[in-house]
N, CA, C and O atoms as a GROMACS GRO file, in nm:
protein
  564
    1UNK      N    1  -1.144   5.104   3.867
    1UNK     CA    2  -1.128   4.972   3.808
    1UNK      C    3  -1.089   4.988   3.661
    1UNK      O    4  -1.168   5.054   3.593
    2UNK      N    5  -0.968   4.934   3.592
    2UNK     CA    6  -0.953   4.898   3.476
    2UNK      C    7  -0.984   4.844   3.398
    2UNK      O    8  -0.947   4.734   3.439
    3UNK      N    9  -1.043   4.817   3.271
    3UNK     CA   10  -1.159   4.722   3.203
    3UNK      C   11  -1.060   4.676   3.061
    3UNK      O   12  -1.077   4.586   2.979
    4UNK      N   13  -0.938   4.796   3.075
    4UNK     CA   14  -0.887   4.792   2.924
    4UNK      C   15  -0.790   4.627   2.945
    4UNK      O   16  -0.727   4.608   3.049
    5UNK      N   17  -0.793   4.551   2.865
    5UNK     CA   18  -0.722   4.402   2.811
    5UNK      C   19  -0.547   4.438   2.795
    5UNK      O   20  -0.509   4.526   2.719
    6UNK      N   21  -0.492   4.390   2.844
    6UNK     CA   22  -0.307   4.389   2.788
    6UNK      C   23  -0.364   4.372   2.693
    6UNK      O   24  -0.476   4.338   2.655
    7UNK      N   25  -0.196   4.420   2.627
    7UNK     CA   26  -0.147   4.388   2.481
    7UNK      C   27  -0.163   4.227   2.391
    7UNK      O   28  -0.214   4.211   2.280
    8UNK      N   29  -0.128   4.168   2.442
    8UNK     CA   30  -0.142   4.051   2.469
    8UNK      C   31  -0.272   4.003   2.354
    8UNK      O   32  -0.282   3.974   2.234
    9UNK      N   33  -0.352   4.015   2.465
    9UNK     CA   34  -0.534   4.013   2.452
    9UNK      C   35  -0.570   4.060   2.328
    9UNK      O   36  -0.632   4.005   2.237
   10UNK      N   37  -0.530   4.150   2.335
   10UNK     CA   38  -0.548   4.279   2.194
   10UNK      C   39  -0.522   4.225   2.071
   10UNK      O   40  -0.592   4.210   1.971
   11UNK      N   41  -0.410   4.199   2.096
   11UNK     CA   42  -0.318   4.174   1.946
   11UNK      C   43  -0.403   4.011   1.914
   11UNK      O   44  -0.410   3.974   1.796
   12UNK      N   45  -0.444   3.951   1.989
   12UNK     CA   46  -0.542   3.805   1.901
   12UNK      C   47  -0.682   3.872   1.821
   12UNK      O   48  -0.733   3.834   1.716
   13UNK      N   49  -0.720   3.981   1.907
   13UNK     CA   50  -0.846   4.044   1.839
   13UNK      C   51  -0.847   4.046   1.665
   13UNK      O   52  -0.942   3.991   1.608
   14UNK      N   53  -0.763   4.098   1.602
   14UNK     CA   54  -0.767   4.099   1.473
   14UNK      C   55  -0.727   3.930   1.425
   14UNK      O   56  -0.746   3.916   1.304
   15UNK      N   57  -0.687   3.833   1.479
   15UNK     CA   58  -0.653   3.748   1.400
   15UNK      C   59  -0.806   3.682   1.425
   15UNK      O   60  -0.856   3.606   1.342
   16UNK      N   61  -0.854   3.710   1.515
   16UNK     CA   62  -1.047   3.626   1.528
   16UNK      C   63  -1.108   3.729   1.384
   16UNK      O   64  -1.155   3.661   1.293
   17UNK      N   65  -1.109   3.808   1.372
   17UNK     CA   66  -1.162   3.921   1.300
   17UNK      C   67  -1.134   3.878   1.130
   17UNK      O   68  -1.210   3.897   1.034
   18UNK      N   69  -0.991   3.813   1.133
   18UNK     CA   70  -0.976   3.829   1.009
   18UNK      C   71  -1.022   3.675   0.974
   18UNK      O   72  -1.086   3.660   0.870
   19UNK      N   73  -1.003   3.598   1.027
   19UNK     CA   74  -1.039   3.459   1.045
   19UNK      C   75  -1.194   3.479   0.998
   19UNK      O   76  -1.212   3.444   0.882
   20UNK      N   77  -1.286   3.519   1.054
   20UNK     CA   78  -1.408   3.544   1.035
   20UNK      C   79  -1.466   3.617   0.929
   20UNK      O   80  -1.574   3.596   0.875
   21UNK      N   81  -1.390   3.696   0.906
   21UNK     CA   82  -1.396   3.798   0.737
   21UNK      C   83  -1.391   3.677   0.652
   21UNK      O   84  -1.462   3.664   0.552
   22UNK      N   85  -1.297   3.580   0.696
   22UNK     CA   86  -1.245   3.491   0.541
   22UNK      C   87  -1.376   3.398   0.537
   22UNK      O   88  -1.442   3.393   0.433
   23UNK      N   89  -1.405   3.339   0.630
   23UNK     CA   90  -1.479   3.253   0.652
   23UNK      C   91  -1.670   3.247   0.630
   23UNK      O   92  -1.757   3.181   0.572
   24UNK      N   93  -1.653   3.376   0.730
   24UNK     CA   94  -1.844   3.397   0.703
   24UNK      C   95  -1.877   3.404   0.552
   24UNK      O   96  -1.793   3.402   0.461
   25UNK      N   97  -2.005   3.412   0.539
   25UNK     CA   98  -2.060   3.425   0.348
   25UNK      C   99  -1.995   3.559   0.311
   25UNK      O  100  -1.975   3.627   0.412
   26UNK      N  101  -1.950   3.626   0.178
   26UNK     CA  102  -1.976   3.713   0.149
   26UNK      C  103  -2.068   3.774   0.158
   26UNK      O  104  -2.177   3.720   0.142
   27UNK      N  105  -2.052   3.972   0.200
   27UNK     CA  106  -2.146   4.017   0.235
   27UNK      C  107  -2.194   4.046   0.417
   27UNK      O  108  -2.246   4.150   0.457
   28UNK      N  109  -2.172   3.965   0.477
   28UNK     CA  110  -2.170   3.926   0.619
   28UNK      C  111  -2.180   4.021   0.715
   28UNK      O  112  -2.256   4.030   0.811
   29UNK      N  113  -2.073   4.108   0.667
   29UNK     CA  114  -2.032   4.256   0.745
   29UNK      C  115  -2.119   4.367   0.697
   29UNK      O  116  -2.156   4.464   0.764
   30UNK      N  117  -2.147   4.342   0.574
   30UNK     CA  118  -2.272   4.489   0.510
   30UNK      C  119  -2.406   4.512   0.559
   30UNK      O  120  -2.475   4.411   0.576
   31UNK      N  121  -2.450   4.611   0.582
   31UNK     CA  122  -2.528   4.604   0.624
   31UNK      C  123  -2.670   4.602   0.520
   31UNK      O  124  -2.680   4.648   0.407
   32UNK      N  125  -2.773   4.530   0.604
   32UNK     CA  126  -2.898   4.457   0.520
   32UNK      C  127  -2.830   4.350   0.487
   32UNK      O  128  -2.896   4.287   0.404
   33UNK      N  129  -2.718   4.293   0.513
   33UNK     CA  130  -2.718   4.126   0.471
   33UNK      C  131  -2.832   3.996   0.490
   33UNK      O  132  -2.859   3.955   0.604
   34UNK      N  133  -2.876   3.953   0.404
   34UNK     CA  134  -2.968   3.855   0.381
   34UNK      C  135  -2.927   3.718   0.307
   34UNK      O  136  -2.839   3.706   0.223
   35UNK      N  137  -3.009   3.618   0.356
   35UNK     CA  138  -2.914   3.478   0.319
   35UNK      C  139  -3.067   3.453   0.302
   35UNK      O  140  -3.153   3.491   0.382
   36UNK      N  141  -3.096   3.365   0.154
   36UNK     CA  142  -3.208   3.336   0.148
   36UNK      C  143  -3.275   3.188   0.222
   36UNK      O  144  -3.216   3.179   0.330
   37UNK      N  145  -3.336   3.115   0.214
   37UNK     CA  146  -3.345   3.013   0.322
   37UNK      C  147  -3.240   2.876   0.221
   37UNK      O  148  -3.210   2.773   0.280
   38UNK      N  149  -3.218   2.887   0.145
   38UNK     CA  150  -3.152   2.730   0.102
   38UNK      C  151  -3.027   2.817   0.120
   38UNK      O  152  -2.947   2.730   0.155
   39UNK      N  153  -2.937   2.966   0.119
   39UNK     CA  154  -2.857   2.985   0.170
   39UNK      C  155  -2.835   2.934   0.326
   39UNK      O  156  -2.766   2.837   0.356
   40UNK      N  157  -2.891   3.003   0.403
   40UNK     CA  158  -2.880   2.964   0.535
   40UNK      C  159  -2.932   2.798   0.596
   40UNK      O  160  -2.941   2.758   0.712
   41UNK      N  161  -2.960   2.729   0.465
   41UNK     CA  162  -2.927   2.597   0.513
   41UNK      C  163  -2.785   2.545   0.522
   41UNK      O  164  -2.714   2.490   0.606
   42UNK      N  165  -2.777   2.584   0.408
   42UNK     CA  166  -2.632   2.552   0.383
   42UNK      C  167  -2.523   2.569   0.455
   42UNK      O  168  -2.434   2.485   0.467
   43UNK      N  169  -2.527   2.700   0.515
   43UNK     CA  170  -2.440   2.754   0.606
   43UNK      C  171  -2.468   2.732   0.786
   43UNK      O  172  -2.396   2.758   0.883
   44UNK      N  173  -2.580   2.682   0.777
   44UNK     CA  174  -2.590   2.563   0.913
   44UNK      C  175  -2.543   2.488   0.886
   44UNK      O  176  -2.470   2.468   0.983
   45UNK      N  177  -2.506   2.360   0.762
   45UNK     CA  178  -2.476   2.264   0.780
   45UNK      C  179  -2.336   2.278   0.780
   45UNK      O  180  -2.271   2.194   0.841
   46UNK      N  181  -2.279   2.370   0.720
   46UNK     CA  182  -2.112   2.390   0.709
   46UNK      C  183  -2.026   2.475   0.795
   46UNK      O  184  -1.904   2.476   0.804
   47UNK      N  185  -2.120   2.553   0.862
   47UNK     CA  186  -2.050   2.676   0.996
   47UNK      C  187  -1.991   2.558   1.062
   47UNK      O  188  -1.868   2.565   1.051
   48UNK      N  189  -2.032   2.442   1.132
   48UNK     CA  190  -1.979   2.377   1.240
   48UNK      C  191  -1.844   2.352   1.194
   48UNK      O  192  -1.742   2.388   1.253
   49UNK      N  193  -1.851   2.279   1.066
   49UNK     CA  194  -1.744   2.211   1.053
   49UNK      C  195  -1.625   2.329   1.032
   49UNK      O  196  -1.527   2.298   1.099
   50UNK      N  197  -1.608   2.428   0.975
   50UNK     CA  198  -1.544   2.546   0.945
   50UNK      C  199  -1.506   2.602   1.069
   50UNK      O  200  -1.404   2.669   1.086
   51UNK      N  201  -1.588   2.573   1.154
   51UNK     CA  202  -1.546   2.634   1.346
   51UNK      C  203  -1.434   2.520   1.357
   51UNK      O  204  -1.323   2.550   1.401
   52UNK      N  205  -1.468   2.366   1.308
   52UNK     CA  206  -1.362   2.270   1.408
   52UNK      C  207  -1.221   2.313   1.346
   52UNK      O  208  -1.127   2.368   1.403
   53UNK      N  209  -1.235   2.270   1.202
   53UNK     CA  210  -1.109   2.320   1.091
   53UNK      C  211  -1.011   2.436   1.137
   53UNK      O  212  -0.889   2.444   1.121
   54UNK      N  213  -1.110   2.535   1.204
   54UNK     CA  214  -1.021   2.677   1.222
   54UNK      C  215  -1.008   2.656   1.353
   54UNK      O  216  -0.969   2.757   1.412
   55UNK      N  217  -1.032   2.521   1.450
   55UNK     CA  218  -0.981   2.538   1.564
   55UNK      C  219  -1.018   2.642   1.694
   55UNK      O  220  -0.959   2.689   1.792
   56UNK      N  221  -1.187   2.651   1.618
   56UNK     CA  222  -1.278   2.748   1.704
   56UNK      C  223  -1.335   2.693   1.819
   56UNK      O  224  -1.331   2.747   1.929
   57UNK      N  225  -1.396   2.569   1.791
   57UNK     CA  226  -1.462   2.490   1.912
   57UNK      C  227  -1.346   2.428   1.952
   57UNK      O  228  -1.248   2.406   1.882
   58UNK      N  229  -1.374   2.387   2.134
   58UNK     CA  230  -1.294   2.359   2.168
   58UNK      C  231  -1.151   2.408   2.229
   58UNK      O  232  -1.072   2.362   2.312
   59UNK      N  233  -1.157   2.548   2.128
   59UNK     CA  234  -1.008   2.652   2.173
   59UNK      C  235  -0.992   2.614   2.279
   59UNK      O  236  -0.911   2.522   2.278
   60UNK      N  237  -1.041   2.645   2.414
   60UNK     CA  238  -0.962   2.673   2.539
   60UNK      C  239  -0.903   2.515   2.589
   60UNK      O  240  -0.831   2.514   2.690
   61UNK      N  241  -0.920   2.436   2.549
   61UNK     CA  242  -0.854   2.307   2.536
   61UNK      C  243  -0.738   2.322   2.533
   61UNK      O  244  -0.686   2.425   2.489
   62UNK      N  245  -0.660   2.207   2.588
   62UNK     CA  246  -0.490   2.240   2.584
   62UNK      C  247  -0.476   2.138   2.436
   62UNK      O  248  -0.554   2.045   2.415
   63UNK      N  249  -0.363   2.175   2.343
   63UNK     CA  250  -0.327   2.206   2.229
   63UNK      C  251  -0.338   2.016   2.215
   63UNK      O  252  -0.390   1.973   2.112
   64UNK      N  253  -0.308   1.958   2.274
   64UNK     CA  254  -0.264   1.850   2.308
   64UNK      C  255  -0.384   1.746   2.295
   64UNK      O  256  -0.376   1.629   2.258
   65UNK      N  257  -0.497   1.816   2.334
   65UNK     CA  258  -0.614   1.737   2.310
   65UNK      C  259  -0.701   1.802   2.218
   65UNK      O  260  -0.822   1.795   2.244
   66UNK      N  261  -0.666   1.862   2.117
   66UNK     CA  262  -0.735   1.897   1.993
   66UNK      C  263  -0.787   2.032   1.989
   66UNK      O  264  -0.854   2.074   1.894
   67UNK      N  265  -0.733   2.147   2.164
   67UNK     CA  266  -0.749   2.231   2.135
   67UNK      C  267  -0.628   2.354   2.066
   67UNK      O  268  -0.529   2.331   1.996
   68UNK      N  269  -0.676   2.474   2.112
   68UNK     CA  270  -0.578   2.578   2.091
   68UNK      C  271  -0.502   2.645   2.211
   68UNK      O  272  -0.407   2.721   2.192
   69UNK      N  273  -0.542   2.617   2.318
   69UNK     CA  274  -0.460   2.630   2.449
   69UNK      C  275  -0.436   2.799   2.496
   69UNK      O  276  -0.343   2.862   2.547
   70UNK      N  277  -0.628   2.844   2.431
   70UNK     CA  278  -0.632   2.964   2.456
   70UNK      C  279  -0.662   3.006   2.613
   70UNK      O  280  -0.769   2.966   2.659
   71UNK      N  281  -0.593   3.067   2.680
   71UNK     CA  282  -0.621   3.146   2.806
   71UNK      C  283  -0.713   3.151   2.807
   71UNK      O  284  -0.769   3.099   2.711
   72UNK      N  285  -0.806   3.223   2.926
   72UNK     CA  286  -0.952   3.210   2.954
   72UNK      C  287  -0.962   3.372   2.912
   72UNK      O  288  -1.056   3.388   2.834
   73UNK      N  289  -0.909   3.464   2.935
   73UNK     CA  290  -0.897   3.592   2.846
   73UNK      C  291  -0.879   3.600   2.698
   73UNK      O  292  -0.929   3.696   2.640
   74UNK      N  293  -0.805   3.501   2.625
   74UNK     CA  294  -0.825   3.489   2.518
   74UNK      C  295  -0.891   3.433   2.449
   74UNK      O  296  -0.893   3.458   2.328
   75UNK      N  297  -1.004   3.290   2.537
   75UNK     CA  298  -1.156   3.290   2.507
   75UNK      C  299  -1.263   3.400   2.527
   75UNK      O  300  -1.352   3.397   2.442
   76UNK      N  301  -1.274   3.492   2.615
   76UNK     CA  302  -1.305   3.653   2.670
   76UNK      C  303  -1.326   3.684   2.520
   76UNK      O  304  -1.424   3.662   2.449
   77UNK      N  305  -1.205   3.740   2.493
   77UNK     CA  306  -1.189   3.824   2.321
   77UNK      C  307  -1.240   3.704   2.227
   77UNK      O  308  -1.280   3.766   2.129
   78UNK      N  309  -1.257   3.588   2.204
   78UNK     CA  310  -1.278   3.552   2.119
   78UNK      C  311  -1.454   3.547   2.129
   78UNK      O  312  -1.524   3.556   2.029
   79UNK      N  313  -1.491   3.536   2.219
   79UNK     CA  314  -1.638   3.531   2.210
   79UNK      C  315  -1.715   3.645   2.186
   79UNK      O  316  -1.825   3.658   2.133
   80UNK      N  317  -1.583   3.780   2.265
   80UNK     CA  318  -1.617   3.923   2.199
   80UNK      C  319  -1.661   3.956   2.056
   80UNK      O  320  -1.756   4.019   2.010
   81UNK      N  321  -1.528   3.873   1.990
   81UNK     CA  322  -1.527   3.890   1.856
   81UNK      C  323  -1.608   3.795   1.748
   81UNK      O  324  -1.597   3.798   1.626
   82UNK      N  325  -1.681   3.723   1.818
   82UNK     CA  326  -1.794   3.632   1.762
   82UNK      C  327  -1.904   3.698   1.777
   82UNK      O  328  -1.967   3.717   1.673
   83UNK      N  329  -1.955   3.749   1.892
   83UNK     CA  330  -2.046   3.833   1.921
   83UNK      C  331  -2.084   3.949   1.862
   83UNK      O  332  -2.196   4.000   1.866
   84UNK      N  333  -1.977   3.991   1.802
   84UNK     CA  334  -1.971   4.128   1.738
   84UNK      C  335  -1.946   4.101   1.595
   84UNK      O  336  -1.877   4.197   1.563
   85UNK      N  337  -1.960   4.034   1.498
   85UNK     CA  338  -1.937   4.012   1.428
   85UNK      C  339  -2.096   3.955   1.403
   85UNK      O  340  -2.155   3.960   1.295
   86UNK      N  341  -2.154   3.897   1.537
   86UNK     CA  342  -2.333   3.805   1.497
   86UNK      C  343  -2.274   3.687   1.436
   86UNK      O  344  -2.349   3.637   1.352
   87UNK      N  345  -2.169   3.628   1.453
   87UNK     CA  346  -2.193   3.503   1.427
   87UNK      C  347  -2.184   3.386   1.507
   87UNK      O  348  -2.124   3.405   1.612
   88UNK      N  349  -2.223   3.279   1.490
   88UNK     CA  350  -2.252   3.186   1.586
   88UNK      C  351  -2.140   3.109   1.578
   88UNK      O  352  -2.078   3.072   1.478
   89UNK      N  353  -2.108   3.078   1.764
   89UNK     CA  354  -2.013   2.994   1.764
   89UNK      C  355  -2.063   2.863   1.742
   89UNK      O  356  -1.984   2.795   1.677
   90UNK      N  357  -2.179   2.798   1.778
   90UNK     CA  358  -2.243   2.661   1.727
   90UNK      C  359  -2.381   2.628   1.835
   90UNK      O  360  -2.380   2.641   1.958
   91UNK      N  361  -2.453   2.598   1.780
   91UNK     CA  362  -2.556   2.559   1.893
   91UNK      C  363  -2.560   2.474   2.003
   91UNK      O  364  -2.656   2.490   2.078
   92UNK      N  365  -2.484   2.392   2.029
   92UNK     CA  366  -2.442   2.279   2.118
   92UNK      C  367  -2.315   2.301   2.182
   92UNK      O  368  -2.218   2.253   2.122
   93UNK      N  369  -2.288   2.377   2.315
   93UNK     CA  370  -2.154   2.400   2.411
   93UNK      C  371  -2.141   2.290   2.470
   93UNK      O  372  -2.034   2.242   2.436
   94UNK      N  373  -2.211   2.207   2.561
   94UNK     CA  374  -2.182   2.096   2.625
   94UNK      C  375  -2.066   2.025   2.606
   94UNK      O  376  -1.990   1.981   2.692
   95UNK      N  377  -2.061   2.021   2.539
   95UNK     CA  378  -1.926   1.883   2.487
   95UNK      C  379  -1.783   1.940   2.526
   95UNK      O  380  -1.696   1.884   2.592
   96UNK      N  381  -1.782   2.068   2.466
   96UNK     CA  382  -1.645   2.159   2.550
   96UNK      C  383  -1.644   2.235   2.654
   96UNK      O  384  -1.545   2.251   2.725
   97UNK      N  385  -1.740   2.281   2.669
   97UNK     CA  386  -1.750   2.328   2.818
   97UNK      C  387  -1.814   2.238   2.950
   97UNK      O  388  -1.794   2.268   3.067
   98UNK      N  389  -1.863   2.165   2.920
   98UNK     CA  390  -1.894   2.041   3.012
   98UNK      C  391  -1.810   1.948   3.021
   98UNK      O  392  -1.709   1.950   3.092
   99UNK      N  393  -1.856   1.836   2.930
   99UNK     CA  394  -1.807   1.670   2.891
   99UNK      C  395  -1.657   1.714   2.893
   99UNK      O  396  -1.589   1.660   2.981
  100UNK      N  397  -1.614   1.773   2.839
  100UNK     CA  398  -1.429   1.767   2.776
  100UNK      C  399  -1.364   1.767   2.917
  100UNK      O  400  -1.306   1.669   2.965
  101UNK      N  401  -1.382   1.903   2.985
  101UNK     CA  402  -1.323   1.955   3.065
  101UNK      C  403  -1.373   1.838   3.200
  101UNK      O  404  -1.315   1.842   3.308
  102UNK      N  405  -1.452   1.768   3.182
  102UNK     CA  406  -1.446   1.661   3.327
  102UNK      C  407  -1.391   1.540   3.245
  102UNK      O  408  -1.391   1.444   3.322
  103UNK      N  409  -1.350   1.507   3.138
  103UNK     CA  410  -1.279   1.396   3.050
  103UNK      C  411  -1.169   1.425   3.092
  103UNK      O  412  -1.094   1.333   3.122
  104UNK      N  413  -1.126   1.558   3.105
  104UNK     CA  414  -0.950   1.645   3.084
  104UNK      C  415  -0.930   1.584   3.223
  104UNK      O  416  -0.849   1.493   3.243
  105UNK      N  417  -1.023   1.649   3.335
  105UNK     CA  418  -0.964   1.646   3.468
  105UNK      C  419  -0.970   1.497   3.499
  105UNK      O  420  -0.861   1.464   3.547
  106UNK      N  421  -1.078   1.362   3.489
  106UNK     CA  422  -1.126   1.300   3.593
  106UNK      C  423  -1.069   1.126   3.504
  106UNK      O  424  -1.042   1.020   3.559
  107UNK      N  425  -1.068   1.160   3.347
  107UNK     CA  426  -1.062   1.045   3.264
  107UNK      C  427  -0.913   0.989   3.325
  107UNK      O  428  -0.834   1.060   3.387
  108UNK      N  429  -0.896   0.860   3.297
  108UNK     CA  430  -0.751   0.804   3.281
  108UNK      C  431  -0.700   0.876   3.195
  108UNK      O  432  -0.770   0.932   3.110
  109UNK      N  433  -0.544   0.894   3.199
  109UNK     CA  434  -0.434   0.995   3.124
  109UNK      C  435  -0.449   0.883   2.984
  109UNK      O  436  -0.457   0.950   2.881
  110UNK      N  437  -0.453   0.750   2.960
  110UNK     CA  438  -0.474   0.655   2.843
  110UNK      C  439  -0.608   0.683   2.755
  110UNK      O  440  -0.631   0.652   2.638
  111UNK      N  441  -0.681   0.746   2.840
  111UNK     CA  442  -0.810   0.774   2.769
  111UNK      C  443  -0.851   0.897   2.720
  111UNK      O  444  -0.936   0.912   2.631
  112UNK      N  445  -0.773   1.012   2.794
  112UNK     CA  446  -0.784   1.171   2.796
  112UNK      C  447  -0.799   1.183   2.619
  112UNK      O  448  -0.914   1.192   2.576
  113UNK      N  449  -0.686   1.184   2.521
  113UNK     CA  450  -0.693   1.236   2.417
  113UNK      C  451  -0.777   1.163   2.317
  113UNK      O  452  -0.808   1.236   2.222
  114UNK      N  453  -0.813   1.068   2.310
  114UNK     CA  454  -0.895   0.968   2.181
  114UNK      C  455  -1.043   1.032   2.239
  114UNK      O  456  -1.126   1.068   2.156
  115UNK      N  457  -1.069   1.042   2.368
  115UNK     CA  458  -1.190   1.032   2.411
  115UNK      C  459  -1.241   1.225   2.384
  115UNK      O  460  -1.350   1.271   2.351
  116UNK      N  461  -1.121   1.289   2.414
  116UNK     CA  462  -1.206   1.450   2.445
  116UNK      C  463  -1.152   1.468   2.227
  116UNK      O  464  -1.225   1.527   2.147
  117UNK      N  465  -1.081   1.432   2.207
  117UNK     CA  466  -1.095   1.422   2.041
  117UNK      C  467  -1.224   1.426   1.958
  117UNK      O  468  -1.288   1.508   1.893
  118UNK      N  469  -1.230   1.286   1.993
  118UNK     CA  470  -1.371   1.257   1.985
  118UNK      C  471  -1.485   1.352   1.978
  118UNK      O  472  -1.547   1.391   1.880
  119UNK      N  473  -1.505   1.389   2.142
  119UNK     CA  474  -1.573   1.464   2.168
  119UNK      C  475  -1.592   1.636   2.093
  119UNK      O  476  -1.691   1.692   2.047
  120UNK      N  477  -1.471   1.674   2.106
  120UNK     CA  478  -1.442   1.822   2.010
  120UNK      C  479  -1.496   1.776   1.879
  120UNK      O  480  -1.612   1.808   1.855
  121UNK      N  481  -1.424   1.701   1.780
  121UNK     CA  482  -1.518   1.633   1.671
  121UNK      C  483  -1.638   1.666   1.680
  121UNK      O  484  -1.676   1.766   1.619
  122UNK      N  485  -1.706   1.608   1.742
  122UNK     CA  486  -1.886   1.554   1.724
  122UNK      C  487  -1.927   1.715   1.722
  122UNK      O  488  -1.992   1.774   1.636
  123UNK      N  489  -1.865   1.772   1.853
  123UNK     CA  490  -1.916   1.960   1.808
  123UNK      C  491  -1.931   2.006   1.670
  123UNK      O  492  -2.025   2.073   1.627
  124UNK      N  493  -1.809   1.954   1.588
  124UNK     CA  494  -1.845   1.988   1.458
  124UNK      C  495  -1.970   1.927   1.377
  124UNK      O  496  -2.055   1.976   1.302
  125UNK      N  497  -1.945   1.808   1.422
  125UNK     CA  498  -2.069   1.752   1.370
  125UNK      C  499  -2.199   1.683   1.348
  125UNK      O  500  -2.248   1.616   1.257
  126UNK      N  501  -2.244   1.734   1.492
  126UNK     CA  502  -2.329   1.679   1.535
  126UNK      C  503  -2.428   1.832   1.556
  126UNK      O  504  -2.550   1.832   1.539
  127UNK      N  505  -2.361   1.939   1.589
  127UNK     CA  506  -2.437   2.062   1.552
  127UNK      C  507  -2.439   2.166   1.462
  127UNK      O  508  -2.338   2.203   1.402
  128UNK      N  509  -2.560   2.220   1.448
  128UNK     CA  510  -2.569   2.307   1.324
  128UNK      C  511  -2.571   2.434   1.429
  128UNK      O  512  -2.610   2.439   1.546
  129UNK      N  513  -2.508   2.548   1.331
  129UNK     CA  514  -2.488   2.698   1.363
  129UNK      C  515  -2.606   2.748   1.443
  129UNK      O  516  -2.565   2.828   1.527
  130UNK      N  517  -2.722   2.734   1.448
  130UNK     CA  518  -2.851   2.777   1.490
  130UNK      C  519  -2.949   2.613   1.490
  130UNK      O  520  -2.947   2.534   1.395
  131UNK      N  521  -3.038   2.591   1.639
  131UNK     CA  522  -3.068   2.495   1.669
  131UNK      C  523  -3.173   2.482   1.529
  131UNK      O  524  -3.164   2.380   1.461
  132UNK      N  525  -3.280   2.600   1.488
  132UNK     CA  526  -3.358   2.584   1.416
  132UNK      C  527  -3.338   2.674   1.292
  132UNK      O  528  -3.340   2.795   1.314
  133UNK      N  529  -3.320   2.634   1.161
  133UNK     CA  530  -3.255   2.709   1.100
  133UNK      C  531  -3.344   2.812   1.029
  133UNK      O  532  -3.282   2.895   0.964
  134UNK      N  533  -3.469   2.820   1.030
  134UNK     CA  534  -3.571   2.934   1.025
  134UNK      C  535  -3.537   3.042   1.102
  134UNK      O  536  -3.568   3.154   1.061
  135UNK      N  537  -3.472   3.027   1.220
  135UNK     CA  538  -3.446   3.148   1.320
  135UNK      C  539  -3.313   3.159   1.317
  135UNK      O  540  -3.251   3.177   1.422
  136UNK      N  541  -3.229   3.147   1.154
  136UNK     CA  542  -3.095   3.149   1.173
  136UNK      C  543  -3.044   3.320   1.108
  136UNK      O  544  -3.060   3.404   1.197
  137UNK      N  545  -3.010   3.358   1.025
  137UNK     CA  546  -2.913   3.486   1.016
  137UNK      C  547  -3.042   3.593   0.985
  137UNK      O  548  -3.022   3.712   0.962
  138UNK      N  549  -3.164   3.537   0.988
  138UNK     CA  550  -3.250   3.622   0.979
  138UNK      C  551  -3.258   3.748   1.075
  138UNK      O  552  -3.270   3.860   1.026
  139UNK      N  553  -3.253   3.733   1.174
  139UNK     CA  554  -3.285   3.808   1.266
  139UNK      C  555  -3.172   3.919   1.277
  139UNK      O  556  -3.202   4.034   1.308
  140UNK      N  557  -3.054   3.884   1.252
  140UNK     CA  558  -2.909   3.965   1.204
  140UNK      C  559  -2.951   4.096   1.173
  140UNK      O  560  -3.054   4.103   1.107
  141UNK      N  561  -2.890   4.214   1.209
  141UNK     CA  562  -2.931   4.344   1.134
  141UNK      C  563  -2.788   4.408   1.100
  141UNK      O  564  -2.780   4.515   1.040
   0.00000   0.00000   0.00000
């Protein structure tokens, strides 16, 4: 069995990577990074919105309804590269992996884009990076 990703696949890896360099706090990647607690408030309240902006939540959405119209392999690598990096894609999936995707298939075609819009939105802002933010980049090593 083959495990290795086309080219394809590959070549998005560094643009999640560099995206995330720009974005996380300084420091992020070093090791012993520590965020003191009014740091890591802060960065709960602003990770979400910085995921919608960069077109993180929501990706596998077609382009059309507010996503990025990433392949399901190129959500694969992107969660790789969230994972490996320790940072959070957002505490609340429902809305794009649930709600959207039965809006996409089942809504009227008049209602599809205002409504899963919407919905991608509220991901940004309706959740913070970590549900409880005491148990947020602490645990990070």
């Amino acid at each position: 069995m083959d495990l290795t990703y086309p080219a394809e696949a590959e070549s998005f890896r560094p643009k999640i990577r560099a995206w995330l360099e720009e974005n996380l706090p300084d420091g992020w990647f070093e090791p012993g990074f520590h965020q003191s607690e009014t740091e890591r408030k802060e960065f709960n309240r602003t990770w979400p919105e910085k995921l919608f902006a960069g077109g993180w939540i929501c990706a596998g959405w077609p382009v059309e309804y507010g996503g990025k119209g990433l392949s399901l392999l190129e959500q694969v690598v992107l969660n790789e590269e969230f994972a490996s990096a320790g940072a959070p894609m957002r505490a609340d999936f429902f809305g794009d992996t649930l709600v959207g995707p039965t809006i996409l298939q089942w809504a009227p075609r008049s209602r599809r884009r205002s409504s899963s819009r919407a919905s991608c939105r509220e991901r940004s802002r309706g959740a913070r990076a970590f549900p409880n933010p005491t148990r947020a980049v602490t645990s990070r090593v």
